[in-house]
N, C-alpha and C positions, 0 to 999 in steps of 0.2 A: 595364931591362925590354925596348926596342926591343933589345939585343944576346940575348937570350933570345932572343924570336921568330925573330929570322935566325937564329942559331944553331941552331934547332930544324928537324930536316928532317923530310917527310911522305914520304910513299911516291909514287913518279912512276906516272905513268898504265901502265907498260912495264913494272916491278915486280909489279903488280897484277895486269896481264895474265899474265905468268910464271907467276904461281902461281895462278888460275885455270885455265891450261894442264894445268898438274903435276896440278892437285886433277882437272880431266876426264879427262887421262889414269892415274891411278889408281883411279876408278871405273872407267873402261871395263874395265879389267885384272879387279878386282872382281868385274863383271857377267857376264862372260865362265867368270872361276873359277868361280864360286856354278852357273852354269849347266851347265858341264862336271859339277860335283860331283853336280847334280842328275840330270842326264843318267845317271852311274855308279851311282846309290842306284837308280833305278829300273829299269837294265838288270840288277843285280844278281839280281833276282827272274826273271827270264828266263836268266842266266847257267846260277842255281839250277833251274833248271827242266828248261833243255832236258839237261842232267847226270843228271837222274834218269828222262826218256824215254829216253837210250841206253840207262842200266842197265837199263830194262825190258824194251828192245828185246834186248839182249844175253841177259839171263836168258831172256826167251822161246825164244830161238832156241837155250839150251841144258837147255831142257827136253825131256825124253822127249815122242814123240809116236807114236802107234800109230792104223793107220787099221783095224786088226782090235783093237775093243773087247771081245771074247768070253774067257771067265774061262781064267786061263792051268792049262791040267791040272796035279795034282800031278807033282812029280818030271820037269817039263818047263820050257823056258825060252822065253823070245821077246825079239829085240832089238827093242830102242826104233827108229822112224825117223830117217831126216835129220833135222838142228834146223829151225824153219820161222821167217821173221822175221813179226812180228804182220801184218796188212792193214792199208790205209789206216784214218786217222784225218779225222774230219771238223774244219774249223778250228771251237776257238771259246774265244770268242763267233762269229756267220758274218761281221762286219766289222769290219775295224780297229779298235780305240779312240782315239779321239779327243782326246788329252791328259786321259781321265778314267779311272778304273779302273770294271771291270766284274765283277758279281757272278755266279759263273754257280750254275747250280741240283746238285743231286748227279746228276738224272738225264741233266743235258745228257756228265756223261761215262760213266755207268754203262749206260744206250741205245746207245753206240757200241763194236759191236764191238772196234775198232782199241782205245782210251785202255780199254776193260775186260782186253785182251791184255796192255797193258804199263804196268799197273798203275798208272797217271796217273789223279791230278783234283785239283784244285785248290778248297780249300776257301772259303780267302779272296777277297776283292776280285781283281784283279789287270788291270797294266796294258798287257797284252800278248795279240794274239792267238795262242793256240798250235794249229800241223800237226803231221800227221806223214805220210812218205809212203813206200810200201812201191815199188822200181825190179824188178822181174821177180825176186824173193825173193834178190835177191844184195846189195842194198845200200838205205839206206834215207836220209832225211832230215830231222831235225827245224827246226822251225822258230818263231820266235816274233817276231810283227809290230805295229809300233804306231807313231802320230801323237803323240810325249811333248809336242811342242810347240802342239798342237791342229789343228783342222782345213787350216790353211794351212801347216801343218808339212810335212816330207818322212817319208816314210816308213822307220821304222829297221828293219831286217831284220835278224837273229840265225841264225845256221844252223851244226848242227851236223850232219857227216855220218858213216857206219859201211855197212860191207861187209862180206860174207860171203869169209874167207878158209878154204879149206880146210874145215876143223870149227870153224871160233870165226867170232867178230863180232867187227872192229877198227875202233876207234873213232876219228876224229883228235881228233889233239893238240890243237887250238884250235878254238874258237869264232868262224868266219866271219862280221865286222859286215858290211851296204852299206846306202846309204844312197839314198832315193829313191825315186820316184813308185810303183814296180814292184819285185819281191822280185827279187834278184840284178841291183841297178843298180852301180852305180859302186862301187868297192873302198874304203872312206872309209881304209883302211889302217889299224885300231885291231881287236883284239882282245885289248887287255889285261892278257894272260897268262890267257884265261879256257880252260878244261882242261873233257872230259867227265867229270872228276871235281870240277866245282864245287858239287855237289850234296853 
């Protein structure tokens, strides 16, 4: 029986630690992933979002526009005007969200000149503040802003931009993230693969 006992080893104090090590650093890895992931599900709705303000910015500006609304005579014609890009948009909600989603009402985008032009509103909850903002009718900017980590969070910025080339509206190819107190901080370097066609 005494040669059993000796025989029998336990696990040394340095063994233990080891794998205590291993087990924190595969949570941390974990926490980090799960985080990331969460981070992507909720920017997703912004992705989708700001995708369908270009389109509407684009469609606007290629819609006919006539500043003589008086009925066209028979057997005569009239050319449509220059395309126009929609006006400003007011943000909303009027401030960030704060790692919560926000309900808004049908009037808060159906009131606003701008989001009534390019046919934007958002039915559901949503976690993101959305702009939009018209530069001297050549180019414009959408935007979508939000605290996913809550009030102590940094501020995620989303931005998708388009310009008036010639007779159309051209869209870039990706989805500008940064990262930070203020919209267009630091370049966090990630956009995803996300396209004005995420919509």
């Amino acid at each position: 029986m005494l040669r059993k006992i000796r025989s029998s080893r336990a696990f040394t104090l340095v063994e233990l630690m080891i794998v205590v090590a291993i087990i924190g650093l595969l949570a941390a890895l974990a926490i980090y992933g799960v985080r990331r992931y969460m981070t992507n599900s909720k920017t997703a709705e912004a992705r989708q979002a700001l995708g369908a303000i270009s389109k509407g910015a684009r469609a606007a500006f290629d819609g006919e526009v006539w500043s003589d609304t008086g009925v066209i005579a028979a057997g005569s014609s009239r050319a449509g005007a220059a395309g126009q890009l929609c006006g400003d948009a007011a943000p909303i909600p009027a401030e960030v969200p704060e790692g919560e989603k926000y309900q808004s009402t049908d009037a808060d985008w159906d009131d606003d000149a701008g989001w009534s032009c390019l046919r934007f509103s958002i039915s559901g909850p949503q976690y993101f503040q959305y702009d939009y903002t018209n530069t001297a009718n050549t180019a414009f900017t959408a935007t979508a802003a939000a605290k996913l980590g809550g009030a102590s969070d940094e501020t995620l910025t989303l931005s998708l931009n388009g310009a008036v080339q010639g007779s159309t509206v051209t869209i870039a190819p990706t989805i500008n993230e940064t990262k930070g107190d203020e919209a267009g901080g630091g370049d966090d370097g990630g956009d995803d693969g996300g396209t004005a066609d995420d919509s």
